[in-house]
Every structure is written in C-alpha cells, then in structure tokens.
C-alpha positions in Angstrom: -58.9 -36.8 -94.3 -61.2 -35.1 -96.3 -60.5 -32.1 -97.2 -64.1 -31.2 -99.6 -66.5 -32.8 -96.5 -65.2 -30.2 -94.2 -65.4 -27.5 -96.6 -61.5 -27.1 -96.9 -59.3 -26.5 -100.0 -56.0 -27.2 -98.5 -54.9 -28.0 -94.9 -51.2 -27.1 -93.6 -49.3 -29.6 -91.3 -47.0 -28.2 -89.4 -46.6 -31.4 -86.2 -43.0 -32.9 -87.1 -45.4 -36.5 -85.6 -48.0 -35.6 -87.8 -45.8 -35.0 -90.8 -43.4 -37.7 -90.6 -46.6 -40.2 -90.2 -48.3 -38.5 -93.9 -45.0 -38.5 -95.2 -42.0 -40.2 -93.8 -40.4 -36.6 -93.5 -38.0 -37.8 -90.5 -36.3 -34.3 -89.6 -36.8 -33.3 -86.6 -37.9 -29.4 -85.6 -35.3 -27.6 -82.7 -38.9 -26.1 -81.8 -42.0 -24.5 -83.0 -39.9 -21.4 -83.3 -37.6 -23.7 -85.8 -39.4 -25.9 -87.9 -37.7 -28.2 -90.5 -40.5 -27.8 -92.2 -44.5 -28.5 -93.3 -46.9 -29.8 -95.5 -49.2 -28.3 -97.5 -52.1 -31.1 -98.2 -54.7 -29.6 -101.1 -57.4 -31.6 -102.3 -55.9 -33.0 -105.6 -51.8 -32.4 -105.1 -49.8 -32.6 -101.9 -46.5 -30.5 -101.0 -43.5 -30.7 -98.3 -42.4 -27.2 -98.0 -38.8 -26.7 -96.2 -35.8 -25.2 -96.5 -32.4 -25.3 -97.9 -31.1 -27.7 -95.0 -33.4 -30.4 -95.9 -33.7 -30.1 -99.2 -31.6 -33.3 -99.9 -32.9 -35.5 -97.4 -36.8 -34.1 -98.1 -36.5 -36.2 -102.0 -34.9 -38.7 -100.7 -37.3 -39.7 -97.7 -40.8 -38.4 -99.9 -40.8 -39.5 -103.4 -44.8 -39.0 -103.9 -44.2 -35.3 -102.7 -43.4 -32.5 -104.4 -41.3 -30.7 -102.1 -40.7 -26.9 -102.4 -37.3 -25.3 -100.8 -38.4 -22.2 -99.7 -35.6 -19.4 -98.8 -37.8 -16.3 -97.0 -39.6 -18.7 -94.5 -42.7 -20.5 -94.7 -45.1 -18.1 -95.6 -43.5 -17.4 -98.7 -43.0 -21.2 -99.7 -47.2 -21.5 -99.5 -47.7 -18.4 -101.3 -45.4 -19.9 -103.9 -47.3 -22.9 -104.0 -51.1 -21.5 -104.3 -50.7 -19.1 -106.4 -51.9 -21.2 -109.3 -54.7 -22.5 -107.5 -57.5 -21.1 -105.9 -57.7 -21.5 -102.5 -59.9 -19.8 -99.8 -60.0 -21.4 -97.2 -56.8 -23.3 -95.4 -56.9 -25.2 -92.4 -54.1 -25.3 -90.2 -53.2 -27.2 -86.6 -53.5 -24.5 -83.7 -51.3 -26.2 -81.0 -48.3 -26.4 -83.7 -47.4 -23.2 -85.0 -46.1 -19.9 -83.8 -48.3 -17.0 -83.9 -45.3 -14.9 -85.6 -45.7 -17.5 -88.5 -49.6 -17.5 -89.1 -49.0 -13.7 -89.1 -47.0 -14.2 -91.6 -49.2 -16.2 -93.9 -51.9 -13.9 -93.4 -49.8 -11.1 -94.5 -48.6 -12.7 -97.8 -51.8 -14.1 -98.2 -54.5 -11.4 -97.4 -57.4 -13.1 -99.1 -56.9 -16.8 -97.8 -59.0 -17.7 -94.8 -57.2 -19.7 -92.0 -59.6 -22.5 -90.1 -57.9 -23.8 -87.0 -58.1 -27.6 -87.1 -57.5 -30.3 -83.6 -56.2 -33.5 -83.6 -57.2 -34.3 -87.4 -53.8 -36.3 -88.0 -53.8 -37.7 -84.1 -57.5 -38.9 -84.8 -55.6 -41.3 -87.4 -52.4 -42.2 -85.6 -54.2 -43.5 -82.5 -55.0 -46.8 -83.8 -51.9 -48.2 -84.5 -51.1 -50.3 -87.5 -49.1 -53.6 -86.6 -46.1 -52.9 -88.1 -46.1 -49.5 -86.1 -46.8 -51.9 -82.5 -43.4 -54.4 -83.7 -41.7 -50.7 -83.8 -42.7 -50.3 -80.5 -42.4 -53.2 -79.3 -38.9 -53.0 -80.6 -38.6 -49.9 -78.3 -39.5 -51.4 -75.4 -37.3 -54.6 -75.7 -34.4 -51.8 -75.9 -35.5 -49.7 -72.9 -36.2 -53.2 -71.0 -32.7 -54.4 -71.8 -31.1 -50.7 -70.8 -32.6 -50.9 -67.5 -31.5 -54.3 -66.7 -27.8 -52.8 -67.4 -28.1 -50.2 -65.0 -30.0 -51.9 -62.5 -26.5 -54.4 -62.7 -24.4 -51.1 -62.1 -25.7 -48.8 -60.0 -24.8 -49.1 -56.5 -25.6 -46.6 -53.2 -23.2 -43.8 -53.8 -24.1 -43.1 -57.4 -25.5 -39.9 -58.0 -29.0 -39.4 -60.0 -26.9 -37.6 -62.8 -24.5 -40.5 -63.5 -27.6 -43.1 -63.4 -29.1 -40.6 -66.1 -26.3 -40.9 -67.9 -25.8 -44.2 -67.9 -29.1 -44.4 -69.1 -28.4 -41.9 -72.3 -25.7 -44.0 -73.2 -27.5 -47.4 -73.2 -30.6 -45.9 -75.3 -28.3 -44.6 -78.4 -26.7 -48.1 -78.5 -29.5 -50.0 -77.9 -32.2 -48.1 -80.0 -31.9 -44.2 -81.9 -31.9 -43.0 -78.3 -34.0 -41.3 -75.6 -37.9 -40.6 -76.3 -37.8 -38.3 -73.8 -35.2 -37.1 -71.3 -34.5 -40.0 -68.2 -36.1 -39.3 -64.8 -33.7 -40.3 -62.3 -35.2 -39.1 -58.4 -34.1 -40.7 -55.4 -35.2 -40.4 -52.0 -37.3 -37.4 -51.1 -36.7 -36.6 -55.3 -38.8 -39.5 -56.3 -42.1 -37.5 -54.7 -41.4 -35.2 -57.6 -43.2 -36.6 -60.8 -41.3 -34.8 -63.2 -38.0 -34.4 -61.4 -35.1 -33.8 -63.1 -31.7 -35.6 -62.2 -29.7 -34.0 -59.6 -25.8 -34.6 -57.7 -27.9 -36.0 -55.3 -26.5 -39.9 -54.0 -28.5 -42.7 -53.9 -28.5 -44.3 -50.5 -29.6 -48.0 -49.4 -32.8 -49.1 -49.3 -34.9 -46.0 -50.2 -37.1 -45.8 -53.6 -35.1 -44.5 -56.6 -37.7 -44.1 -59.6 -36.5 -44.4 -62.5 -39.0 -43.4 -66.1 -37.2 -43.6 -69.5 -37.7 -44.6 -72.9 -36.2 -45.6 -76.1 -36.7 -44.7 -80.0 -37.0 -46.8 -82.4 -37.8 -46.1 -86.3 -39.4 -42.8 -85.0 -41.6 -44.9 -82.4 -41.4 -44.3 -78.6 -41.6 -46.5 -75.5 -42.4 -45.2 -71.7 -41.6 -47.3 -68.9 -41.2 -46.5 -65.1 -39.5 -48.8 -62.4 -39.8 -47.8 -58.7 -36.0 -49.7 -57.1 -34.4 -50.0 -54.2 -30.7 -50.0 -54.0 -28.6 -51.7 -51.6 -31.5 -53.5 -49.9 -35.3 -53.5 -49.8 -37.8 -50.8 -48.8 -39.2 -50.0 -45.7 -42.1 -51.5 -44.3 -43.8 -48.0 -45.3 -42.4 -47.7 -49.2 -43.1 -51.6 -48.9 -46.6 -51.0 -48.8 -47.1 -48.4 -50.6 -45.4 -50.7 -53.5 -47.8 -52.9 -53.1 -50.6 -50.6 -53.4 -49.3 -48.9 -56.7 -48.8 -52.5 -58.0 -52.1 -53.5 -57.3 -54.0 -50.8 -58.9 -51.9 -50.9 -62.1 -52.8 -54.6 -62.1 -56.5 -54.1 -61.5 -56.7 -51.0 -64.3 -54.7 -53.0 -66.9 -57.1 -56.4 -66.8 -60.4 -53.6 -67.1 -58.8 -52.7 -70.6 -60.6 -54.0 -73.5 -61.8 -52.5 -76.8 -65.2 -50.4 -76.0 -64.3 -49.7 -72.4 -64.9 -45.2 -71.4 -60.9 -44.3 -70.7 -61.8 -42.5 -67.7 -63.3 -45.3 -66.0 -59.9 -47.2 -66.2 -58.3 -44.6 -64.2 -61.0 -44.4 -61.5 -60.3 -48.4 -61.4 -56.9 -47.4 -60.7 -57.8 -44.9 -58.3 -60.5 -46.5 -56.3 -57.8 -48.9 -55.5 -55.5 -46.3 -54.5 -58.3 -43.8 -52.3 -59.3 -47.3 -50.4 -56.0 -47.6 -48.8 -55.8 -44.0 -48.0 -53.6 -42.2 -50.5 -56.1 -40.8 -52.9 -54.4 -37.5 -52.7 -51.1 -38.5 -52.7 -52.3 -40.3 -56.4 -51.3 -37.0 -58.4 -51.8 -37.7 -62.4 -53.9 -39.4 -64.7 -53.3 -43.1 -65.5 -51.9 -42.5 -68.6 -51.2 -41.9 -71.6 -51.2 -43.2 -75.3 -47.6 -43.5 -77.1 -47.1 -43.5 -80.6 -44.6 -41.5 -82.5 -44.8 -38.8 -79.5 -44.3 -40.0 -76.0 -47.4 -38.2 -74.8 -50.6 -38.6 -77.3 -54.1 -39.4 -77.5 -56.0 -41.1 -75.8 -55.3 -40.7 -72.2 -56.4 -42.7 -69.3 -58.0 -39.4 -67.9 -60.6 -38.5 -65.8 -61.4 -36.2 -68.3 -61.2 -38.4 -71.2 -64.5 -39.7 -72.0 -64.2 -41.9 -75.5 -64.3 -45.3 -76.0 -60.8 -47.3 -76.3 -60.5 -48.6 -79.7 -57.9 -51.8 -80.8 -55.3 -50.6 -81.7 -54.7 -48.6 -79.3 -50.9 -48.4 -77.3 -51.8 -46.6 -73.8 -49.6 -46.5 -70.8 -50.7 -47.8 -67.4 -48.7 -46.0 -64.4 -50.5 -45.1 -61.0 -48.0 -43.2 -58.1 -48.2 -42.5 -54.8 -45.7 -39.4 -53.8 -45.0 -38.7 -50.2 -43.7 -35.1 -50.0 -40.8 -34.9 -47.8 -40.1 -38.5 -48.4 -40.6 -40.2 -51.5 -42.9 -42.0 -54.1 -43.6 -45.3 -55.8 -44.6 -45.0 -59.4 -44.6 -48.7 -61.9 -45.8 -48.0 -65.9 -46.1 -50.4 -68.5 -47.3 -50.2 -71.6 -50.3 -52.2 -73.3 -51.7 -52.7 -76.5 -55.6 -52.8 -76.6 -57.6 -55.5 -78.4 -61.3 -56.2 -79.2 -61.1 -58.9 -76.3 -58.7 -57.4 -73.4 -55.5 -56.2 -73.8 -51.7 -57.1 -74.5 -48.6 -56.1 -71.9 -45.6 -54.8 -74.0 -43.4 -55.0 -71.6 -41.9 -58.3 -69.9 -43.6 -57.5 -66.7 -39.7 -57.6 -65.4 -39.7 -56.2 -61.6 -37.0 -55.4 -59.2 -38.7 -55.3 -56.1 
C-alpha cells in the first residue's frame, strides 16, 4: 500500500478484517457505532489507536505498533497523533465508519483533507497466503465434523431453533465458534435464503437446509447442506437436488486461475435456466471467504475480474420454490493457476 503513489500522507483503517490482517489487532467491534478501535498508517510510522478497554491486549497482540489510548473518542486520538506531523491529506475507508465519527475528525481537524478510499486492504487479503488456506481449512474440518453431529441427532420433531442450537454449541467446541449466525429452514422456510430459525418442526422427508460456519484463528468457513429427515425427498425436491448438484459441479470444474468470475456463475446458471428454474435461481454463485464470511471476489454476474490463485470462493447455486421449499449445496474451493482445490470433503446426505 503506497501511501506517496496515491498522493496520501496517512490513511485510517477503521475494518476490524482489515485491521486485524495489518496488525493482528483481534478485538472485535459491537458495530460501526462501537469500534474497538483503528489504525492510523502514515508513510514513515504506523499507529493502533483505541481505547481504555483494549489497551492491554492492543501491546500485547501489536508489538511493531505504537498504540495510542485515546479517552474522548477517535477523533481526538488522531489529532493527538498528527499533530507533530504534517498531514493534509488522509484517506479513510467509506463503507467502515460512521458519519457521526468523520464529522468528528473534521471538526478537530479543520485543515486535514479526507479522501475516501475502497477495498485498498481487501485488494491484499483476496489472495490468500497458505498458512491463511490451513486456517481455513481448519474451519471447515470443524464445520464438516459439527454437521455430521447433528445430522446423527436430529430427528422429525425437532424444531429449527434446537437444530440451531445444536449447531452453536458444536462450533465453540469444535473451533472459536460461529462465522456467522446458523440458517436452520425447514419445509416451506428453506425457500427463504436468509431465513432465520423458527419453533417450526421438522417433518419427514421434506428439505431442511442447513448453512453454517466455523472460526478458526480469525478465518471463516461457509458451507450449506440441503437434508432430508426421516426419509428421502420427493420425486420433485429429488430433482430439483439433482439439478442444484449438477450446476455446482459444472461451475466448480470451470474454475481456474485467469477465468472472468461472472462467467462461472452463468455456467452455473445456464445449467439451472435449461431445466426450467432460472427464476427460482435467486443469488449469485458466490462469494470469497477470508477473515469475513462475505468478501471479494464474488462469483457475480456483476463481477467482471479475472480469478487469481489464491483465491478461496464459495460455490452454492439454489433453487427456492415459494410456498414449498428449496435446495441450496455450497462448498468452498481454493483457486490455483491449473483448476481448483475443494476444501470440503464433498460429504453429502442425500
């Protein structure tokens, strides 16, 4: 990141990802209305501005940081910190701080010019260094292994609530816990993408999605089974299985170093529109998964740059019938120069 070639004395951090992967700052913000903190990156010193909380765990986590405690919120801490330099111009990351808080800076700072900066730190987290793949590897070995528990225990009578929480409770012992909160939808529920667990019982036979994941060392995993209590589908969620499974087969063996992301989802699709549930095919493909759950690049329609190696993406077509139900089957895969690498054991229940 070069702070000189884009004209830049100093750029701010506010991401908890993006500061954790800089610094190995590991608090975690309650929202971007309560921050643990930021850094303040100048072009010969760098700074990890926080407050009392974290002042302890700030030294001992970032040794090659001079961190600053500040007590009368951020904007006080950076005017602390720059007023024995002479910086104009401060760049600063738009989709990660609270207007209030820029405001702020701007009033304790009159003559500093703010420059709103995207996906500067993402840019460098999306090829992922191998150490940061066996972390999340190790992530999805613990979300593979949770799954396999509850698939043992759940039975038709279970409500999407307990399976959730049977869920929670395998991710903190098997890993640091959830990377996002478990989607549990059953039935006429597992239509709904992003549906949230409900009292709702499972009954026999009828799809019961299930998408969860697992931390581990800060990195996330993202996997979705599609199950069927009790006894197998229908001859109609049979089918439509085997359509979703087909079209995540046919987009993961297109991946490959060099390859335009949106045209991986349209492999996908094309599968999907040629048996007759285009529409019902409501998302992109996917998604990359890093220290977030949810980051660059995505298998988009929208998205068109190159995959690089390096890369950890999520491949997860769905087709939702409203009223009725849905299929949806993610894995995740690592992309190399000459194809790609499944993460996951390629473990299904159907």
């Amino acid at each position: 990141m070069s702070l000189s070639r884009r004209g830049l004395d100093g750029f701010l951090v506010t991401s908890q990802y993006n500061r954790f992967y800089l610094s190995g700052f590991s608090a975690k913000d309650m929202g971007i209305e309560e921050s643990a903190g930021a850094l303040l990156v100048l072009r010969k010193e760098h700074y990890l501005l926080t407050d009392g909380r974290f002042a302890v765990q700030a030294a001992d986590e970032c040794p090659g940081w001079s961190v600053v405690v500040y007590k009368k919120g951020l904007a006080q801490g950076i005017k602390s910190v720059i007023a024995d330099f002479s910086i104009k111009f401060l760049g600063y990351e738009p989709r990660f701080i609270a207007c209030e808080i820029l405001d702020n800076i701007r009033k304790a700072l009159p003559g500093l010019e703010l420059i709103p900066l995207k996906g500067i730190v993402e840019r460098m987290r999306e090829k992922k260094q191998p150490w940061e793949v066996e972390r999340i590897k190790k992530a999805v070995s613990a979300a593979e292994k949770v799954i396999d528990e509850v698939w043992r225990s759940i039975r038709p009578g279970h409500t999407e609530k307990e399976i959730a929480f049977m869920i929670l409770k395998g991710l903190y012992e098997e890993a640091e816990g959830p990377s996002f909160s478990p989607i549990v939808a059953s039935g006429p529920n597992s239509a709904l993408p992003h549906a949230e667990p409900t009292n709702r019982k499972i009954k026999k036979g009828e799809p019961l999605i299930i998408d969860m994941g697992a931390i581990y060392k800060g990195y996330c995993s993202d996997m979705t089974r599609t199950l069927f209590p009790g006894k197998g589908p229908d001859e109609l969620f049979a089918k439509i299985y085997r359509i979703v499974a087909r079209a995540k087969q046919k987009a993961q063996a297109a991946i490959k170093a060099g390859i335009v992301a949106k045209e991986v989802d349209a492999i996908a699709r094309k599968e999907i529109e040629k048996s007759g549930y285009g529409k019902e095919f409501v998302h992109s493909l996917g998604h990359g998964v890093g220290l977030a759950v949810h980051e660059p690049p995505a298998l988009s329609f929208r998205n068109r740059k190159k995959l690089r190696s390096g890369n950890v993406v999520t491949v997860e077509p769905g087709i939702y019938i409203a009223g009725k139900g849905g299929v949806r089957l993610e894995d995740m895969v690592l992309v190399t120069e000459s194809g790609s690498i499944c993460l996951n054991s390629n473990k299904w229940y159907y």
